[in-house]
C-alpha positions in Angstrom: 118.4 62.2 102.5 117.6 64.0 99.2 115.9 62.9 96.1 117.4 63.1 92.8 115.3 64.6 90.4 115.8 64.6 86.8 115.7 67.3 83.9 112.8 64.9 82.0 111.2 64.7 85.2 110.6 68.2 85.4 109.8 68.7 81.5 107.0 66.6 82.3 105.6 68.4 84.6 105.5 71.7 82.7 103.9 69.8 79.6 101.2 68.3 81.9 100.3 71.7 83.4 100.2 73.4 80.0 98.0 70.1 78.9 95.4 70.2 82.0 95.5 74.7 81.4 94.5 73.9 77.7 91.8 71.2 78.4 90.4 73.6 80.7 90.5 76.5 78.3 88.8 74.3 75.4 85.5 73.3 78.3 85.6 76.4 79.3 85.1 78.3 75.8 82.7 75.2 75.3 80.7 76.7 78.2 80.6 79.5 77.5 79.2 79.2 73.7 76.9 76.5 75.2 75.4 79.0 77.9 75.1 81.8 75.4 73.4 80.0 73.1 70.9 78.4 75.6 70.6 82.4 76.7 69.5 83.3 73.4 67.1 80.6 72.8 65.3 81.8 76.3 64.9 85.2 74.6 63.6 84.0 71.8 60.9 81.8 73.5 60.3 84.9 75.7 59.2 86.5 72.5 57.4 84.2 71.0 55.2 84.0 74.1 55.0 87.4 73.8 53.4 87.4 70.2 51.8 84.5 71.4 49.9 86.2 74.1 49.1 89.8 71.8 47.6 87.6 68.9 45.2 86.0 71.1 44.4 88.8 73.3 43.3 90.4 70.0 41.5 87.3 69.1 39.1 87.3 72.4 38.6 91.3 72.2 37.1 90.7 68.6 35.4 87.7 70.1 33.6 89.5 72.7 32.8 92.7 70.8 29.7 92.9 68.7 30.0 90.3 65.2 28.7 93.2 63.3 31.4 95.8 64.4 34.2 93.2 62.9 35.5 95.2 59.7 36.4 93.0 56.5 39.9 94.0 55.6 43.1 94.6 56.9 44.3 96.9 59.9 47.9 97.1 61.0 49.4 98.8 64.7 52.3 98.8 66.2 53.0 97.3 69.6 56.5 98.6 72.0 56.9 96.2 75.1 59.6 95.9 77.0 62.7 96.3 75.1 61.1 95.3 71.7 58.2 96.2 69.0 55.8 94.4 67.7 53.9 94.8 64.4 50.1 93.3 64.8 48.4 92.8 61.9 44.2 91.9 61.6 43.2 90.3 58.5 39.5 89.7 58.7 37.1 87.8 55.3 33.8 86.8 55.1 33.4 83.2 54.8 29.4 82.6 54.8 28.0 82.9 58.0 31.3 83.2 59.4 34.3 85.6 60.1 37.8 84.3 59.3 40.0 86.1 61.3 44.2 86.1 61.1 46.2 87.9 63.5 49.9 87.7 62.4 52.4 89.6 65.4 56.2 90.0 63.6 59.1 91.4 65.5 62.8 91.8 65.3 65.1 92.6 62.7 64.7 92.5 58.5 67.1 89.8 58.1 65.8 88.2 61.0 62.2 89.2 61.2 60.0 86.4 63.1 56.4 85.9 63.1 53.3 84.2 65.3 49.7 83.8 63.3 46.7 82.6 64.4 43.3 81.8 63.1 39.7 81.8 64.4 36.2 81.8 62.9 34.1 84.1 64.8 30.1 83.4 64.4 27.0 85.9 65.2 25.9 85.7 68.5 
């Protein structure tokens, strides 16, 4: 006993394979750009962790030094870690009593420079 098969019969199946290969293809493109954009959000929360961190380690070494060797100004450095640098800059005021202290951390490119900044008053012991 055979089974008659029809030409439309086997036109369909070749435009339902070519459908289910190009569904596939569109989720997995959609993947893909999803994944690599999660990736490069990681990275950039890495960083800012990063900065995070240097501004207020700078913050507690000022904090635990002597109130009267805190210079009023500005002072810049340069930071390499890992596979980046980092620009750390101190602005210090006198406010009264007080020592307003900013430390601002930027990193990555010109056109896409980013920045962390933090801000204590530090008092006489």
């Amino acid at each position: 006993m055979t089974i008659k098969r029809h030409k439309s019969a086997a036109a369909l199946t070749i435009i339902e394979v070519m459908v289910a290969v190009i569904i596939f293809a569109i989720v997995a493109i959609g993947s893909f750009l999803l994944f690599a954009a999660g990736r490069s959000r990681i990275n950039l929360q890495e960083h800012y962790r990063v900065a995070t961190h240097l501004a207020a380690q700078k913050l507690e070494e000022l904090k635990a030094g002597n109130y009267y060797d805190i210079l009023v100004g500005t002072t810049e450095e340069n930071l390499s870690l890992e596979d980046l640098s980092y620009s750390r800059s101190v602005e210090t005021e006198d406010v009264g009593l007080y020592k307003k202290v900013r430390v601002t951390i930027n990193w990555g490119p010109i056109d896409k420079e980013c920045n962390v900044s933090l801000v204590t008053f530090i008092a006489p012991k």
